[in-house]
C-alpha positions as CSV (number, residue, x, y, z in Angstrom):
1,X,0.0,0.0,0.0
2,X,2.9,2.2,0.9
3,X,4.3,2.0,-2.7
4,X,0.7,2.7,-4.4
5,X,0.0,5.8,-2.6
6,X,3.9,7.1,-3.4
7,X,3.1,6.2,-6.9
8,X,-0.2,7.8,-7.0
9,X,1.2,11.1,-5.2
10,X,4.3,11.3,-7.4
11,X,2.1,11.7,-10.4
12,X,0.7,15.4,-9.2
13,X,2.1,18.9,-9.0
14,X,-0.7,20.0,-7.0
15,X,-2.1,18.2,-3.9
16,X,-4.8,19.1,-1.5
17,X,-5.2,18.0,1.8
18,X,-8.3,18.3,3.7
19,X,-10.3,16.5,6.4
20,X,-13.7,16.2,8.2
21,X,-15.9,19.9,9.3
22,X,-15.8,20.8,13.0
23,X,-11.9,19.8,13.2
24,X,-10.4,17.5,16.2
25,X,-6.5,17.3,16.7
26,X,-6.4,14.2,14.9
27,X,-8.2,15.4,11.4
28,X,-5.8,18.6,11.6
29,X,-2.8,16.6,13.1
30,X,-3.1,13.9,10.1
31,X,-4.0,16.6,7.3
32,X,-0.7,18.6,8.8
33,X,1.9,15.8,8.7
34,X,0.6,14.5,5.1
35,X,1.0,17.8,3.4
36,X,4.9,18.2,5.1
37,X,5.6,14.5,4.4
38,X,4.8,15.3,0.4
39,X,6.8,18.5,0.7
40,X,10.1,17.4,2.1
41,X,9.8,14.2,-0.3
42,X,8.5,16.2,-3.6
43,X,10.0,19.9,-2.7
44,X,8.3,20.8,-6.4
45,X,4.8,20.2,-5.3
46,X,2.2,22.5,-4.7
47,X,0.7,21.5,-1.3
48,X,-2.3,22.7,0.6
49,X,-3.7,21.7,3.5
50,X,-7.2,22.8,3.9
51,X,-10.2,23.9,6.2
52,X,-11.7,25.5,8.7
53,X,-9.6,26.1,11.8
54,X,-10.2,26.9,15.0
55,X,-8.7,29.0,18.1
56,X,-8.6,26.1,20.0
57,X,-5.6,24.3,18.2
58,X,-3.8,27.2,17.3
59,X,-0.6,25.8,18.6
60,X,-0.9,22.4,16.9
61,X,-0.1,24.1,13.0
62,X,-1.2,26.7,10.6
63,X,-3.5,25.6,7.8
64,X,-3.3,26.9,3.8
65,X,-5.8,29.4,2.2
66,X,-7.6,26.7,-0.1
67,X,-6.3,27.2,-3.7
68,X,-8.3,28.7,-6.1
69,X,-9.1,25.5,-8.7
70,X,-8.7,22.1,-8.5
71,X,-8.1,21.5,-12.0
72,X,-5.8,18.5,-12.4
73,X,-5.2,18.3,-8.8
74,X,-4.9,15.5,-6.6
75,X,-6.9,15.6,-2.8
76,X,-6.2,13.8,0.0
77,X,-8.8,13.0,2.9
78,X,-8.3,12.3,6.3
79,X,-10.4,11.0,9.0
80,X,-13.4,11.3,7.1
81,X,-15.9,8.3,6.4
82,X,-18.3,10.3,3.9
83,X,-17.9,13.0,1.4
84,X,-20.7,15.4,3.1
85,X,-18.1,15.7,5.9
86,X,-15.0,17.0,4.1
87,X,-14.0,20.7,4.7
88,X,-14.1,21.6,1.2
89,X,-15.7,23.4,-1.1
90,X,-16.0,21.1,-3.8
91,X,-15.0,17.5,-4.6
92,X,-16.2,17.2,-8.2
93,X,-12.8,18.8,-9.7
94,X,-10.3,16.6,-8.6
95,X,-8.8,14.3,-10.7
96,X,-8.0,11.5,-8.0
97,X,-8.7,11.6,-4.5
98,X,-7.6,9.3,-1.8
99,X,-8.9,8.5,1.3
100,X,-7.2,7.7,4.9
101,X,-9.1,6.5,7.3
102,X,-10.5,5.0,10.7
103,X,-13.8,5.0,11.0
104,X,-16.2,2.3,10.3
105,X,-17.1,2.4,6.4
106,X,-20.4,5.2,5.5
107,X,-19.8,5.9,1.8
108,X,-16.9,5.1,-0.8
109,X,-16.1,8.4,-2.7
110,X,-12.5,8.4,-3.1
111,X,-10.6,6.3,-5.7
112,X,-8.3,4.6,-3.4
113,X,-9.4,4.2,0.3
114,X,-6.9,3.2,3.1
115,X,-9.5,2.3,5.7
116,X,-8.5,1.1,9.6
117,X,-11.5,0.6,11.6
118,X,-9.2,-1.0,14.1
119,X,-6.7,1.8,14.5
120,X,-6.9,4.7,17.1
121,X,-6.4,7.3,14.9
122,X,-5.7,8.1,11.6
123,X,-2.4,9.5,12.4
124,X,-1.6,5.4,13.6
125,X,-2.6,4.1,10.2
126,X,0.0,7.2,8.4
127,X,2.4,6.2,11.2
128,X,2.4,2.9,9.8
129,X,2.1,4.0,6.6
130,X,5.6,6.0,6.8
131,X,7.5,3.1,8.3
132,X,9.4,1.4,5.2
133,X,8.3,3.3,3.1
134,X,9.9,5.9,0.2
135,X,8.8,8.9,2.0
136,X,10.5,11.0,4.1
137,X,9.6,11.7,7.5
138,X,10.8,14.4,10.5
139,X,10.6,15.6,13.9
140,X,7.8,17.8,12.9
141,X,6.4,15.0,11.1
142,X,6.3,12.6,13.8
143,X,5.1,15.6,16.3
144,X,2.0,15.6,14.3
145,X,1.6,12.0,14.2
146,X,1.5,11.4,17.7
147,X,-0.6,14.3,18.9
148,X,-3.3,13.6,16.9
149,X,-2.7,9.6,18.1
150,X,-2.6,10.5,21.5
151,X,-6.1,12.9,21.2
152,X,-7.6,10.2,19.6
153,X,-7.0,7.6,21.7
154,X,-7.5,10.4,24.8
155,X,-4.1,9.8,26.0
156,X,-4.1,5.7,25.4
157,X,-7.3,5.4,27.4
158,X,-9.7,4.0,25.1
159,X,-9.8,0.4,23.7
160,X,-8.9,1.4,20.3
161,X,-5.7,1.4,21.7
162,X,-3.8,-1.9,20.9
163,X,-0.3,-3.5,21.7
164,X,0.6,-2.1,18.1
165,X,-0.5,1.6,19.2
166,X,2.3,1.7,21.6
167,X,4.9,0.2,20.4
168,X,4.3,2.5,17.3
169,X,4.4,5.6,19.6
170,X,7.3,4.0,21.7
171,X,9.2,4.0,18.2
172,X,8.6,7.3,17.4
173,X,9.4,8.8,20.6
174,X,12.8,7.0,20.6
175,X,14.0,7.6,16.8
176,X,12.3,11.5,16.9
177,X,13.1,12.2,20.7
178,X,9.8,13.6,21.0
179,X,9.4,15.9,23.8
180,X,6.2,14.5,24.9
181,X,5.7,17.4,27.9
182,X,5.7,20.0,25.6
183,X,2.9,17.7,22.7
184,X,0.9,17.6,25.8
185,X,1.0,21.0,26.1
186,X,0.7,22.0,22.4
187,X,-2.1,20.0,22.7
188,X,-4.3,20.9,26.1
189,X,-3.4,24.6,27.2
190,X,-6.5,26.3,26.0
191,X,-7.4,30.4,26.9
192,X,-9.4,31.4,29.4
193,X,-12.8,31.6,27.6
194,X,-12.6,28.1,26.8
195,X,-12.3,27.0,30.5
196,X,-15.0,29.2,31.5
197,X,-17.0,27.7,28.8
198,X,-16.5,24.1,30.6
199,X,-17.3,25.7,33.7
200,X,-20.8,26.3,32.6
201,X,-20.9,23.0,30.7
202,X,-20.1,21.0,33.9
203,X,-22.5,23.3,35.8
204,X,-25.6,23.0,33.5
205,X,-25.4,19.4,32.6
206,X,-29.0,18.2,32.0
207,X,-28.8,14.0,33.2
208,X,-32.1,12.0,32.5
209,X,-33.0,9.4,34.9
210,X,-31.2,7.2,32.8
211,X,-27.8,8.6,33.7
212,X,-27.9,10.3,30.2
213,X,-26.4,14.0,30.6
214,X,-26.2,16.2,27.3
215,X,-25.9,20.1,26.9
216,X,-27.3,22.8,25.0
217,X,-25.3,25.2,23.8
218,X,-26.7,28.6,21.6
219,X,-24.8,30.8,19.3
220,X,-24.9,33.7,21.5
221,X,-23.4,31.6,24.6
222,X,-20.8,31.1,22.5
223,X,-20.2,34.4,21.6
224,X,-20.3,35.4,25.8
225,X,-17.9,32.8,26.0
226,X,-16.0,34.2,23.0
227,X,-15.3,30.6,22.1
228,X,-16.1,29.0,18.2
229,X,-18.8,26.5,17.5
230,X,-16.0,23.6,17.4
231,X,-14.8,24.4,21.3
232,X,-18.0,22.1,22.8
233,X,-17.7,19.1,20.7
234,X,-13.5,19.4,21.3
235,X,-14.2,19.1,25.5
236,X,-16.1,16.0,25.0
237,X,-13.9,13.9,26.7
238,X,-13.5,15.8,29.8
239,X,-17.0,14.9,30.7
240,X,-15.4,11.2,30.4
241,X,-15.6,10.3,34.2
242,X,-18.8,11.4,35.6
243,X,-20.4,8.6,38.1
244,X,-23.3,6.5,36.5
245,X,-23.2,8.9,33.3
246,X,-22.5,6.1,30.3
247,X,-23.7,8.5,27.4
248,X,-23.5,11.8,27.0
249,X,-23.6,14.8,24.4
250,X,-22.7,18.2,23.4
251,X,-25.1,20.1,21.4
252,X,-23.7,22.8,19.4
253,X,-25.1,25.8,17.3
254,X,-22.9,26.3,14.2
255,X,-24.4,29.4,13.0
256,X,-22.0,29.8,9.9
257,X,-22.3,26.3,8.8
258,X,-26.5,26.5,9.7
259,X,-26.5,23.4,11.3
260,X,-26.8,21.8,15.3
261,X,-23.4,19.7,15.7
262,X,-24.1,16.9,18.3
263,X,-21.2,14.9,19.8
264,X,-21.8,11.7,21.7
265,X,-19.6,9.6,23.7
266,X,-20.6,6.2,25.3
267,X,-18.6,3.8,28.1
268,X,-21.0,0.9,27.7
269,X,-23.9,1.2,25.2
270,X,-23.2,1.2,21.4
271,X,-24.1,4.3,20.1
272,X,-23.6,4.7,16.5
273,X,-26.7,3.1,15.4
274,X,-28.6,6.0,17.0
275,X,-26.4,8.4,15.5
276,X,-26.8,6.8,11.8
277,X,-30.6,7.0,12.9
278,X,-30.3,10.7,12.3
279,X,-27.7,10.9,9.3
280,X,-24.8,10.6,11.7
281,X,-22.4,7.8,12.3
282,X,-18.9,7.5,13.7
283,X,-17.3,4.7,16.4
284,X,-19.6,2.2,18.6
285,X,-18.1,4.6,21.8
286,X,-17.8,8.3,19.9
287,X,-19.9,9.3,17.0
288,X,-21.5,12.5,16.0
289,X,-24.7,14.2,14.4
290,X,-25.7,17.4,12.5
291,X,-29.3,18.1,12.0
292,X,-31.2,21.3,11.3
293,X,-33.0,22.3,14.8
294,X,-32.4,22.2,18.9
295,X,-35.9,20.1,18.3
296,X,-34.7,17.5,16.1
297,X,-31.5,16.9,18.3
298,X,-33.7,16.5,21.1
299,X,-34.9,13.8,19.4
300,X,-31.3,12.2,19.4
301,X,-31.3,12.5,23.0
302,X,-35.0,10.7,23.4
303,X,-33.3,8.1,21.2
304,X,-30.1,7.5,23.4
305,X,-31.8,7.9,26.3
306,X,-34.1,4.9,25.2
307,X,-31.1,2.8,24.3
308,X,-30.0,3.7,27.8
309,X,-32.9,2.8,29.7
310,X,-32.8,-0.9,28.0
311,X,-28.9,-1.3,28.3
312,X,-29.4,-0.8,31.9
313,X,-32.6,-3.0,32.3
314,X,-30.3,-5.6,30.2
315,X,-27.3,-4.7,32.7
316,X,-29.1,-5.0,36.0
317,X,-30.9,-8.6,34.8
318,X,-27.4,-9.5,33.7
319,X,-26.3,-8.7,37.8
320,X,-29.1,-10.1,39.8
């Protein structure tokens, strides 16, 4: 596979790089090292990597201004199951696009798709991807690689997370001398708004009598929080360790985009069949939803809350 996608990439001047809406560390992180692996391997090429950013992950990189045609070009898309969900503006002009990937399979719309369902990221699969291969890889390159890992994997915590997913990062760490204290930071210092912004997460949790707890949050609490319409979704995880709470849920206005983004985690009950339910999908534990109104994710939460109340009928019979 390694010597397909250098084939494939050799063949174009221009390459685009791009990755799901509502970025995560591990869309940008990926996006990021694949347009600086090209570069230092093809220093002729035109590279971009494209898409919305946001304040939060400032530190991580700096994205490209997305070029102005596409004609003859070659894209590249990470971390992105369907086409709906790439942060582009169009698709259509591209003469090849590949895909690089994690999730579990939604729709095939790239001509060659490297799909790992099993991996934690899809900065593991490129990690893997880069061993023995012809390109040529870096510090900076291998700083990419294991942030977005280790945010994807919410620092190695999550079964995703094999035997193979650390030996990878151990080898990284030891060839690259990573300094891992300063990824983490690059990583989780975030400014002041944000952390008030959790604060009032955390306070105004809504939890169902199923031990379902989701939030709401409107465009204009986001602009008294001065924070972006991707800062809600990106804290999931810290509500990872509340007691009795399996499932839970941002709800996010995305004014500019016109749509309610809704992320869902779960530590027990599958959750993506819900979320494909509504024109979502993702992970059995972590998927996500857009839909048009606060009403129609409301239903989403009705739905998981259901698939709550009979996982834990199922779990208590299961104990007595």
């Amino acid at each position: 596979m390694q010597n397909k996608l250098y084939d494939i990439i050799k063949k174009y001047k221009k390459i685009v790089v791009a990755r799901h809406i509502g970025v995560d560390p591990d869309a940008m992180c990926s996006q990021l090292a694949i347009r600086e692996m090209i570069k230092i391997t093809f220093p002729s090429k035109e590279v971009y990597a494209v898409g919305s950013g946001t304040n939060k992950f400032k530190l991580i990189g700096e994205l490209d201004k997305e070029p102005s045609d596409f004609k003859d070009a070659l894209l590249i898309v990470t971390d992105t199951p369907d086409s709906k969900r790439v942060d582009i503006s169009s698709l259509d002009e591209f003469s090849y696009i590949i895909k690089i990937d994690h999730h579990p399979f939604i729709e095939k719309f790239a001509n060659l798709e490297i799909i790992d369902d099993k991996k934690s990221s899809a900065c593991e699969i490129i990690m893997e991807l880069l061993e023995n291969s012809k390109f040529k890889c870096n510090k900076e390159i291998a700083e990419y690689l294991y942030m977005g890992l280790v945010s994807d994997s919410n620092r190695f915590l999550f079964n995703s997370c094999t035997y193979k997913t650390f030996y990878i990062a151990a080898r990284y760490i030891k060839k690259y001398k990573l300094d891992i204290e300063s990824l983490y930071s690059r990583l989780y210092l975030r400014p002041i708004s944000e952390v008030r912004l959790k604060g009032y997460i955390e306070d105004n949790l809504t939890i169902t009598p199923n031990n379902l707890a989701y939030i709401k949050i409107t465009d204009e609490l986001l602009k008294k929080y001065n924070c972006d319409s991707a800062s809600p979704g990106n804290m999931i995880n810290d509500l990872n360790y509340i007691e009795n709470v399996l499932v839970w849920a941002t709800i996010t206005e995305d004014i500019k985009n016109n749509v309610i983004r809704i992320s869902i985690r779960s530590r027990g009950p599958v959750i993506n069949e819900v979320a494909q339910k509504h024109g979502g999908g993702g992970h059995k534990m972590a998927s996500g939803v857009k839909v048009k109104s606060f009403d129609l994710a409301l239903d989403v939460m009705k739905d998981l809350d259901e698939l709550l109340k009979e996982y834990n009928k199922k779990n208590k019979s299961v104990v007595e």
